[in-house]
C-alpha positions as CSV (number, residue, x, y, z in Angstrom):
1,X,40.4,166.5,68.3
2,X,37.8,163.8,68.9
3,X,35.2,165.5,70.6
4,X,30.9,164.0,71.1
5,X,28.6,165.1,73.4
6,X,26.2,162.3,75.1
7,X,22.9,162.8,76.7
8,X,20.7,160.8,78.7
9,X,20.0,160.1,82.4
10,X,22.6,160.3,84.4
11,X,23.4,158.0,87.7
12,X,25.9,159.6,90.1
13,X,27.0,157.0,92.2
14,X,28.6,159.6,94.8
15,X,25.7,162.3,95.2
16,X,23.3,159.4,94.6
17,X,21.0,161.2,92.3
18,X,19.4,160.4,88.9
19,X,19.7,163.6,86.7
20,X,19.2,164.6,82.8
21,X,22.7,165.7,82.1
22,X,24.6,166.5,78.8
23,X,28.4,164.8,79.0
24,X,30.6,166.5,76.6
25,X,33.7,164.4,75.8
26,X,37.0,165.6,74.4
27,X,40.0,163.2,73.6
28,X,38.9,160.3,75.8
29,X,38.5,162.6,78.5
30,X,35.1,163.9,80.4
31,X,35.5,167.7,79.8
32,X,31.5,168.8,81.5
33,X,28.6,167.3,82.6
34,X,25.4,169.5,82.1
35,X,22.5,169.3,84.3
36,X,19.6,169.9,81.8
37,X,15.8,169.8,82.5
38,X,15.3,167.1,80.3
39,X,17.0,163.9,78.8
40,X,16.2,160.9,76.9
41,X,15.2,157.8,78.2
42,X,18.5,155.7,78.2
43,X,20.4,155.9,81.9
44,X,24.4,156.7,81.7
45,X,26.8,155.0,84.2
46,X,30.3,153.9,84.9
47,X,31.1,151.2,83.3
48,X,31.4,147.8,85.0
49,X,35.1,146.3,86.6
50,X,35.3,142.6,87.2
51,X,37.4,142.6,90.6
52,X,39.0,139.2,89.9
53,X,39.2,136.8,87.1
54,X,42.0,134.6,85.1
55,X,41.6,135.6,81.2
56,X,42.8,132.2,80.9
57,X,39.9,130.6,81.9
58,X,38.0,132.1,79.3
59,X,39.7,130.0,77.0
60,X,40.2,133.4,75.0
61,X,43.7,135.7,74.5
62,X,42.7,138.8,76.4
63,X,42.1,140.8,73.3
64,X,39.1,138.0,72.5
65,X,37.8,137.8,75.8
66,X,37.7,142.2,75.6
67,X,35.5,141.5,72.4
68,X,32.8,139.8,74.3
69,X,32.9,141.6,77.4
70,X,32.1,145.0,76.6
71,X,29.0,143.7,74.9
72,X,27.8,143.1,78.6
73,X,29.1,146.5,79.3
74,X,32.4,145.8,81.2
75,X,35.3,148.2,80.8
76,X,38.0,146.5,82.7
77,X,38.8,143.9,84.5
78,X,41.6,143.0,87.7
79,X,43.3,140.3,86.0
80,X,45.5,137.6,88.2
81,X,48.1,135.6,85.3
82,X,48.5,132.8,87.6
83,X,47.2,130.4,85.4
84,X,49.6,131.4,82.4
85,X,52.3,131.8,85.0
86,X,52.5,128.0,86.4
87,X,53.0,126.8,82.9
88,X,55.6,129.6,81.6
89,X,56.3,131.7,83.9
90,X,57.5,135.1,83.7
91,X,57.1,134.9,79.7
92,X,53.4,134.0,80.1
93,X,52.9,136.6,82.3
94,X,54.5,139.4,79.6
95,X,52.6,137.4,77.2
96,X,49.3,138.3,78.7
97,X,50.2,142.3,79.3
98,X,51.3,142.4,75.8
99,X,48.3,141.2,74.1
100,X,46.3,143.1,76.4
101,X,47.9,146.2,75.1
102,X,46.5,145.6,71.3
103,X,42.6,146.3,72.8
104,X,41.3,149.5,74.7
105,X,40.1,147.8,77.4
106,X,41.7,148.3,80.5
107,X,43.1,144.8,82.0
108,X,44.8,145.4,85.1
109,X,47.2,142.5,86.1
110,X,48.9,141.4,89.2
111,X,51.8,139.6,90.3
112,X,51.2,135.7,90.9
113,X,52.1,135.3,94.7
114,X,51.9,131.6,94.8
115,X,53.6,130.0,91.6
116,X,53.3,126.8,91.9
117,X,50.3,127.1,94.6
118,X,52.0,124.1,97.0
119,X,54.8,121.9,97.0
120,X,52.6,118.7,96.2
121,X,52.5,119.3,92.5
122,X,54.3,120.4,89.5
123,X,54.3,123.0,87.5
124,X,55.8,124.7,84.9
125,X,57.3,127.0,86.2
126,X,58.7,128.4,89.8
127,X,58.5,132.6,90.9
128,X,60.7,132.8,94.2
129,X,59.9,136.0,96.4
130,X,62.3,138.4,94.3
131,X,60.7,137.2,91.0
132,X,57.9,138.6,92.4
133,X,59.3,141.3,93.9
134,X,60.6,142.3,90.4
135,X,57.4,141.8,88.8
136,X,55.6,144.5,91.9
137,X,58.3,146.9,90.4
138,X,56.6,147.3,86.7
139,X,54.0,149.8,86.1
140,X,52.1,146.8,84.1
141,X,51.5,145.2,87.3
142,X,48.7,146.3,90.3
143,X,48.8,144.1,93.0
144,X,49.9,141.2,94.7
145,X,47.4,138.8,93.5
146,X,45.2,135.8,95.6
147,X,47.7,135.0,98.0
148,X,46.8,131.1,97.9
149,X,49.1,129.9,100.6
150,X,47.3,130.7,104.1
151,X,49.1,127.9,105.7
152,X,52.2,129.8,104.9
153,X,51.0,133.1,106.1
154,X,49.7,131.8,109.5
155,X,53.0,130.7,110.1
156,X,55.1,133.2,109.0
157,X,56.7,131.4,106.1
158,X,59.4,133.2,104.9
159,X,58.7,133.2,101.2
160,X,55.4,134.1,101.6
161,X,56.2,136.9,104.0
162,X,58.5,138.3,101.9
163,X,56.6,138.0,99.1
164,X,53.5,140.3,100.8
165,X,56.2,142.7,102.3
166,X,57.5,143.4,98.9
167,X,53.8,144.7,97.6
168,X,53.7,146.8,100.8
169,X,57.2,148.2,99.7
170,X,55.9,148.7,96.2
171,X,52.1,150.7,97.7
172,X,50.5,147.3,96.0
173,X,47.5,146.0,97.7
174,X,47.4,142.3,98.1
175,X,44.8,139.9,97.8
176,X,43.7,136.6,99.5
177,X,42.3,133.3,98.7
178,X,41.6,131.4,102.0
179,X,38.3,129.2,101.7
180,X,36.7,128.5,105.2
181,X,39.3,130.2,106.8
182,X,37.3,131.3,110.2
183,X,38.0,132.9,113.8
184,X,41.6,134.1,114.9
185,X,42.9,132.0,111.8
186,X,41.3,134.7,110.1
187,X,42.3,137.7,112.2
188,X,46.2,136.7,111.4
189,X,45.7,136.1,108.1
190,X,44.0,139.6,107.7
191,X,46.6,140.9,110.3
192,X,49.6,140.4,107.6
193,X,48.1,143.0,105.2
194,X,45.9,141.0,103.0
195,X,42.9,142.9,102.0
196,X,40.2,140.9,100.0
197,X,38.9,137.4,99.8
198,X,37.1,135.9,96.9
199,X,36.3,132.6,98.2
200,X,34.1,133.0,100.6
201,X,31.0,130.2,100.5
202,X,28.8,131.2,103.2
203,X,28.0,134.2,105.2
204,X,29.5,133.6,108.5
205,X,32.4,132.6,107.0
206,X,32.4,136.4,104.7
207,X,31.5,138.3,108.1
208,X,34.4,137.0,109.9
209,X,36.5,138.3,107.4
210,X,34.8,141.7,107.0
211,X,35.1,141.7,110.7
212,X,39.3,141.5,110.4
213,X,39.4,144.1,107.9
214,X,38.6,142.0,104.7
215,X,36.6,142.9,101.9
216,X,34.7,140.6,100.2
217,X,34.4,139.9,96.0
218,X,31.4,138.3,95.6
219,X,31.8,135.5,93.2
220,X,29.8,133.8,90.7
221,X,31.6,132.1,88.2
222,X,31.1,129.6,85.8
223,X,32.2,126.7,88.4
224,X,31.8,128.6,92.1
225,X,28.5,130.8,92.7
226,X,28.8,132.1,95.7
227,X,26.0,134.9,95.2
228,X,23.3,133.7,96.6
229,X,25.1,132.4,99.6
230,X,26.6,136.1,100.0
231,X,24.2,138.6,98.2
232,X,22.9,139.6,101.8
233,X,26.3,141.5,101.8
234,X,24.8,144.3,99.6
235,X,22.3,145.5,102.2
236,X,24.1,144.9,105.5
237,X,28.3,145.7,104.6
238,X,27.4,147.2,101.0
239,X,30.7,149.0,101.2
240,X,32.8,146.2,101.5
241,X,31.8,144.5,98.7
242,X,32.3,144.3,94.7
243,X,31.9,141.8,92.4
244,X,33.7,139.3,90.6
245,X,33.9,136.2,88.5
246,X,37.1,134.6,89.4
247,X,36.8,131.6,86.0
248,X,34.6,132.4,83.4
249,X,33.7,129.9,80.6
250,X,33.0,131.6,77.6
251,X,29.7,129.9,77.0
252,X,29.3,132.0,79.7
253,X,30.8,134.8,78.9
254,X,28.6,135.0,75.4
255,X,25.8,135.4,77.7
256,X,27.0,137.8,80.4
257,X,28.9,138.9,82.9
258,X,29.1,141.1,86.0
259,X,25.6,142.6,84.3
260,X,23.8,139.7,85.1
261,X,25.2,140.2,89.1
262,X,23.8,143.7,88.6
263,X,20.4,142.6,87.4
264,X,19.9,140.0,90.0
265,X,20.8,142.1,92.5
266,X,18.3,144.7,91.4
267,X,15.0,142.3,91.2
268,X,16.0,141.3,94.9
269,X,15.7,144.6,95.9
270,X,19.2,145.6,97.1
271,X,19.4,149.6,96.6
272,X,20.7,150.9,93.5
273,X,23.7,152.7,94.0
274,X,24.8,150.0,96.8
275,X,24.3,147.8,93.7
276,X,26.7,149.5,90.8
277,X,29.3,150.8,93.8
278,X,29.3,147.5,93.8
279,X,30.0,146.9,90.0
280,X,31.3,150.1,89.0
281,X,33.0,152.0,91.7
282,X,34.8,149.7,94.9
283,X,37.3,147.7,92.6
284,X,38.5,151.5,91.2
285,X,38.7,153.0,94.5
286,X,40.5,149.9,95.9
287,X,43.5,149.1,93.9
288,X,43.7,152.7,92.5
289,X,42.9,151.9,89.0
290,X,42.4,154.5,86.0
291,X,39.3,153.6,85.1
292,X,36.6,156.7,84.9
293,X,33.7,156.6,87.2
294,X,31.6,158.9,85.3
295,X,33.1,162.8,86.8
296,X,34.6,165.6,85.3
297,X,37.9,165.2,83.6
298,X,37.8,161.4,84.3
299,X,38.6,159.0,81.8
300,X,35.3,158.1,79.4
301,X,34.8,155.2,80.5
302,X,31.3,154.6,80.9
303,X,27.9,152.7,79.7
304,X,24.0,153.4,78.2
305,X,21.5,150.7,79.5
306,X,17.6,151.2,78.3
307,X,16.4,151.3,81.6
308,X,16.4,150.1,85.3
309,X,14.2,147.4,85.0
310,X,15.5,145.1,82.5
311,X,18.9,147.2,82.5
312,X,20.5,145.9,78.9
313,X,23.3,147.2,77.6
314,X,23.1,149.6,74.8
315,X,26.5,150.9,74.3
316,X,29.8,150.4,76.2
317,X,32.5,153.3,75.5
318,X,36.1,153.4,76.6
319,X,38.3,156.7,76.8
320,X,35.5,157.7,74.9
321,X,35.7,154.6,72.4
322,X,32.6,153.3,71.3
323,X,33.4,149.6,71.8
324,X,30.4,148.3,71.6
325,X,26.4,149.2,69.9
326,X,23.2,146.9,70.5
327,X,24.7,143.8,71.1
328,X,27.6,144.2,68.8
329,X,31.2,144.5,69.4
330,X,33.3,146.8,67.6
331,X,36.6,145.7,68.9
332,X,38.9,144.3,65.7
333,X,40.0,140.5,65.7
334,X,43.9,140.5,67.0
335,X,45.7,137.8,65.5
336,X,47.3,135.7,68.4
337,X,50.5,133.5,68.6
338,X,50.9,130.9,70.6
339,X,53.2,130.4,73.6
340,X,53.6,127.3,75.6
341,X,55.0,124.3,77.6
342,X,54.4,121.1,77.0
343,X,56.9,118.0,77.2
344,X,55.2,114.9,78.1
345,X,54.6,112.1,75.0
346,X,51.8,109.4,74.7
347,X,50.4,107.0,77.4
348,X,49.4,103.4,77.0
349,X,46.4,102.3,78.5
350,X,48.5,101.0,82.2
351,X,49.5,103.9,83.8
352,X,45.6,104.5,84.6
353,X,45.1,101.1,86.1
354,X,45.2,100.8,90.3
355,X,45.7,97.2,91.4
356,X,43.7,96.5,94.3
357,X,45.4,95.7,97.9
358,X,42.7,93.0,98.8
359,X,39.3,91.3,97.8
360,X,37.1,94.5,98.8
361,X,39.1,97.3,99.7
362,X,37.8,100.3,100.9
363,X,38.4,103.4,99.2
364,X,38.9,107.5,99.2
365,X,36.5,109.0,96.9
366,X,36.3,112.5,95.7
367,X,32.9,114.3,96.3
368,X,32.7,117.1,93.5
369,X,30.2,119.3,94.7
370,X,28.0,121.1,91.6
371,X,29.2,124.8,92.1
372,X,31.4,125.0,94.7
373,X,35.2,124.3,94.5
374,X,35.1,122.7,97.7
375,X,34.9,119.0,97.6
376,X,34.3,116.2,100.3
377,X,36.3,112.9,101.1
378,X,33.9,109.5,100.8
379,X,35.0,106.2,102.1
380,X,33.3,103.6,99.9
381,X,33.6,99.9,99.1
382,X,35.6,99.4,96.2
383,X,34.1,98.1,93.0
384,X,37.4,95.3,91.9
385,X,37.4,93.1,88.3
386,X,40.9,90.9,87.8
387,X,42.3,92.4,90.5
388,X,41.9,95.7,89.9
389,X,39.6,98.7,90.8
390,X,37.2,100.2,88.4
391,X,35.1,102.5,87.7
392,X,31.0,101.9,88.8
393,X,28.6,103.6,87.0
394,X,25.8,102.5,89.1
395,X,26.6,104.5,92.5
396,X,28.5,106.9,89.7
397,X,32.3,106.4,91.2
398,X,34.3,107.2,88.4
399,X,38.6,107.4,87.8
400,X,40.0,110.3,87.7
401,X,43.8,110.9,86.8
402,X,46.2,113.5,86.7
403,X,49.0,113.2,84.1
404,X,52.4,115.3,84.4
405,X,52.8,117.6,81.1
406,X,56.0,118.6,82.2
407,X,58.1,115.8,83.0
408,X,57.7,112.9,80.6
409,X,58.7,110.4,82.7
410,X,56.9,111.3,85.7
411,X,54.1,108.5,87.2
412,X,50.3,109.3,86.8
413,X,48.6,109.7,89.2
414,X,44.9,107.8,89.8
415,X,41.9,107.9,92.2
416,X,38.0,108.4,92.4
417,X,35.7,110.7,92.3
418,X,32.1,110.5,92.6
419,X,28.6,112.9,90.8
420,X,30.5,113.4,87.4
421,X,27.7,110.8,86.4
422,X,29.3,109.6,83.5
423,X,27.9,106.2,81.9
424,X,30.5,105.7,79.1
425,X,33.7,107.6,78.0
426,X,35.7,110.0,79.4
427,X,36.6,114.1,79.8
428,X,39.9,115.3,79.6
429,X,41.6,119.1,79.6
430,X,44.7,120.9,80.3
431,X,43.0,123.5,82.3
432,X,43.5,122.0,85.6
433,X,44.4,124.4,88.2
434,X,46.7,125.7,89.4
435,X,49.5,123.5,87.6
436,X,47.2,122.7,84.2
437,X,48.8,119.4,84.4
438,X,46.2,117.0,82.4
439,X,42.9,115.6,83.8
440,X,40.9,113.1,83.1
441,X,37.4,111.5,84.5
442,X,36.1,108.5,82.8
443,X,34.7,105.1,82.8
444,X,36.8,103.6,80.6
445,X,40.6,103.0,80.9
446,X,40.3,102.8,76.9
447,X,38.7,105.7,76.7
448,X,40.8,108.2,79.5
449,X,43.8,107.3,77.2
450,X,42.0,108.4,74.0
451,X,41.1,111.7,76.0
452,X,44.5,112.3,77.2
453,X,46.6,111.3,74.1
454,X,44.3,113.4,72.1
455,X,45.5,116.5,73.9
456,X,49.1,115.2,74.0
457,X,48.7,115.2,69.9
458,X,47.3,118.9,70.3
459,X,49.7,120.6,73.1
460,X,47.0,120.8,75.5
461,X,42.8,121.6,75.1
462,X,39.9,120.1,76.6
463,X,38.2,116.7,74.5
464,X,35.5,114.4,75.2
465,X,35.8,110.5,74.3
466,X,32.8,108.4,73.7
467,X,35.3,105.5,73.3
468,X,38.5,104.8,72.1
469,X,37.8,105.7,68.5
470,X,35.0,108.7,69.2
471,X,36.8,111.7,70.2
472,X,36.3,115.6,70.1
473,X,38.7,117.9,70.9
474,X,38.9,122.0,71.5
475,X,42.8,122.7,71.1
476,X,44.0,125.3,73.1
477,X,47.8,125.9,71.9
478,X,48.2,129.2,73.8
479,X,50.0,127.0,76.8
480,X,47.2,124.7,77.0
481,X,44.7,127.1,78.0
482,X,43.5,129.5,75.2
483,X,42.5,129.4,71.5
484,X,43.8,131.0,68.6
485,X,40.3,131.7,67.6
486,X,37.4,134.3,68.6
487,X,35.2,134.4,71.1
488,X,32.0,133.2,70.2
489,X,34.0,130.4,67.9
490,X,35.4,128.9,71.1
491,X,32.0,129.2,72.7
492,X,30.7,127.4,70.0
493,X,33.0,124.5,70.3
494,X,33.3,124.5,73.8
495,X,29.2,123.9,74.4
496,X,29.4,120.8,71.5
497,X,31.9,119.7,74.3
498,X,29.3,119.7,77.1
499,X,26.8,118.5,74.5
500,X,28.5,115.3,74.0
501,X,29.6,115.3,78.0
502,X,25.8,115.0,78.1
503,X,24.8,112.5,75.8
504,X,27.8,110.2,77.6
505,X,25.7,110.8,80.7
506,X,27.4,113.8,82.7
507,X,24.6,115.7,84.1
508,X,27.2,119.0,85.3
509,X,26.0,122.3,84.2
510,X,29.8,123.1,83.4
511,X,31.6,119.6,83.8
512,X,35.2,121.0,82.5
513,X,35.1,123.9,84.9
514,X,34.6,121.9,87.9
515,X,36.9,119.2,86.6
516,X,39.4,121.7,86.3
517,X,38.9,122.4,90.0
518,X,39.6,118.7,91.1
519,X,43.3,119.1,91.0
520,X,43.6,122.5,93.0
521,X,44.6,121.4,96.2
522,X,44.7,124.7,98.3
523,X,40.6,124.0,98.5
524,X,39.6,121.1,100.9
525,X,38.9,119.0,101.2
526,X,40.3,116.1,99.0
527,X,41.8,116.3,95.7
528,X,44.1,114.8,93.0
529,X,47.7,116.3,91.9
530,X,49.8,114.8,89.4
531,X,51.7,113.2,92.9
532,X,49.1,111.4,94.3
533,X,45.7,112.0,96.7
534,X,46.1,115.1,98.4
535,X,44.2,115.9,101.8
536,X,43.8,119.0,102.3
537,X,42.5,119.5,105.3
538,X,45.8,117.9,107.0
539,X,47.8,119.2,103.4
540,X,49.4,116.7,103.2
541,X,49.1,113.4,100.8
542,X,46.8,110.7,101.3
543,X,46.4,107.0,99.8
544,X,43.6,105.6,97.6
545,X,42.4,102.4,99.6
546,X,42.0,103.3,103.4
């Protein structure tokens, strides 16, 4: 029998009290907690939940990504496969659960409820209503996850109707994804049974849906932050709100996670045990997961920081595991295999050039927006050599391209974008959502095909090409979105990436995440799929010149 006791200060998130208490732990399970007169100095609390995130955007096989996390004191995270589902399917989703099974910490995953996300782009792979319905059935899955498609839902579209109805069948929560979704748009949205949104970007727009019946995830991720925008939450609707990172780089990741929400939220003053209900408690309570919250005969799942001031993580344990010590894992290296999808060949150097309709067209240009996933549509002058239109590096209008992975004979498809600041080069990466078709921004046509024929060579990754003969690449075998390797390895290689992004002139905080973002065309308001320009405001294709 493998029995410890712990002792400390405890926080009680439900009597909202600070004790000394003595937690005696037998087989992974919290057998008593003693009230004693005194206690060290260390606190003792539930142990953080991340209440939405795609592994895959990690980079990392979920057994890696477990190895960094409880470092930062998370025991479990709600896990949506979508990612891993557009390019295999069904196989990449039983991929995921099964490597998850190898670690102690708790993933809990959902079924993908919009695979591929629209019509207007390809992906690997398609899951109709009773796919989904089948995957609601299996104990390894939790909920209907981001239901992407609000178009679909605000007029009744059968699929997606169907789709919802079979989590309420199965007692399956279901969650949302509608960005600026506002007034009696969001009342029928809500109205269909969808009970979270995480994409909330200002705090009208997260009170309108707390006012249907929403709750919100507050996100801050390595692309979106949404926290400040939202943080208000905690003091006015603090029981309608948890956190979550939604995509999480892991040159991130090797430097926190939902702790760091937890410590900002604490030096502006929101109240404590608003704070880790927040963290710790709402995602539990919500989807009904078996993660311990720190109460008799609940699971040991739980977390020593040093104090409430600077609040570092000492020690994460789970089912009475210690996982991780001072800053250490303890979880083992998993060997992974790799899985994936990939059946487009090289490119030559044409398929990125646009041939200009006139003298001086006029043109659509992307707007990335640092931090947000929302982008804007630009109407500028087109910059034309021999008849065709290029690239300016002076007002920083740059090509961008999506190329098919999946059907080698498909077109690619070309347009502009505008603050990726680039002076030379190009990026490129196979983690383009929601499809993970390949992207690529760059100055040079030279240099895009270098980027792109690079990860052809490699089955997918992210690379950066200073020219045609200067490239770096991360490969990412695991269906073109995670690593073989560890954690900290990948986060190593991944911020030489940004390094040399730099040096070329990108100026991004996290250039491949919001890259990655570009293609995903269920966010307004103008984006790039591997079939063309995509309004989406009007969803529905748009052209290049005006």
């Amino acid at each position: 029998m493998n029995t410890f006791t712990i002792s400390g200060k405890l926080i009680d998130l439900f009597e909202r009290r600070i004790y000394p208490a003595e937690i005696l732990v037998e087989n992974g399970i919290i057998r008593s907690i003693t009230e004693k007169d005194i206690a060290a100095g260390h606190y003792i609390l539930p142990g953080f939940v991340d209440a939405h995130i795609h592994i895959e955007s990690s980079m990392l096989a979920p057994t890696a990504f477990a190895q960094m996390a409880v470092v930062h004191g998370t025991v479990a995270t709600v896990s949506d496969p979508h990612e891993i589902a557009n390019v295999c399917g069904r196989e990449g989703i039983q991929y995921m659960i099964d490597n998850s099974k190898l670690s102690p910490f708790k993933f809990f995953f959902g079924a993908p409820s919009c695979v591929p996300a629209t019509s207007f782009e390809t992906a690997g792979c398609t899951l109709d209503s009773k796919a989904v319905e089948d995957l609601l059935h299996s104990p390894d899955i939790w909920y209907l996850s981001e239901m992407m498609n609000y178009p679909g839902v605000l007029h009744h579209d059968p699929e997606v109707m169907a789709k919802i109805a079979a989590a309420h069948r199965a007692g399956k929560p279901v969650d949302g994804h509608a960005p600026g979704l506002r007034g009696q748009d969001v009342v029928t949205y809500a109205g269909a049974g969808i009970s979270t949104d995480h994409e909330c970007f200002t705090l009208d727009e997260a009170l309108d849906k707390i006012n249907a019946g929403m709750k919100i995830l507050i996100r801050e991720g390595s692309a979106a932050k949404n926290y400040e925008a939202l943080s208000e939450l905690l003091k006015t609707h603090p029981d309608k709100v948890m956190f979550c990172s939604d995509d999480k780089h892991p040159d991130d990741l090797a430097l926190h996670h939902i702790n760091g929400l937890v410590k900002r939220s604490l030096k502006k003053g929101y109240d404590l045990y608003d704070v880790l209900q927040a963290a710790c408690v709402h995602p539990v309570q919500h989807y009904g997961l078996p993660v311990g919250m720190l109460r008799k005969n609940d699971a040991a799942d739980f977390i020593v920081v040093n104090n409430l001031d600077d609040f570092d993580v000492l020690q994460t344990y789970i089912d009475g595991q210690l996982v991780a010590d001072y800053g250490k894992t303890l979880l083992p290296t998993i060997a992974v295999e790799p899985i994936n999808n990939f059946k487009v060949e090289k490119k030559d150097v044409e398929v990125f050039r646009i041939k200009a309709g006139s003298a001086a067209p006029l043109i659509r240009v992307i707007e990335a927006i640092e931090g947000q996933l929302v982008t804007n549509e630009l109407q500028l002058s087109a910059n034309v050599a021999d008849g065709y239109v290029v690239s300016d590096t002076m007002r920083d209008v740059l090509k961008i391209a999506v190329v098919n992975r999946y059907d080698n004979n498909a077109p690619v498809a070309v347009g502009f974008i505008k603050n990726f600041g680039l002076k030379a080069g190009a990026l490129a990466s196979t983690v383009a959502h929601d499809c993970h078709n390949i992207i690529t921004v760059g100055v040079e046509d030279d240099s895009m095909l270098a980027a792109v024929n690079a990860l052809i060579d490699s089955r997918g990754g992210i690379a950066v090409a200073g020219n045609k003969d200067d490239i770096a690449v991360l490969p990412l075998p695991v269906a073109g979105l995670m690593s073989l390797e560890g954690g900290h390895e990948v986060a190593d290689a991944y911020t030489k990436l940004n390094e040399k992004a730099a040096l070329l002139g990108c100026a991004m905080h996290a250039p491949f995440m919001t890259l990655s973002f570009m293609a995903l065309l269920v966010i307004p308001s103008l984006k790039l799929s591997d079939k063309g320009l995509f309004d989406g405001s009007s969803f529905s294709f748009t052209s290049v010149e005006v």
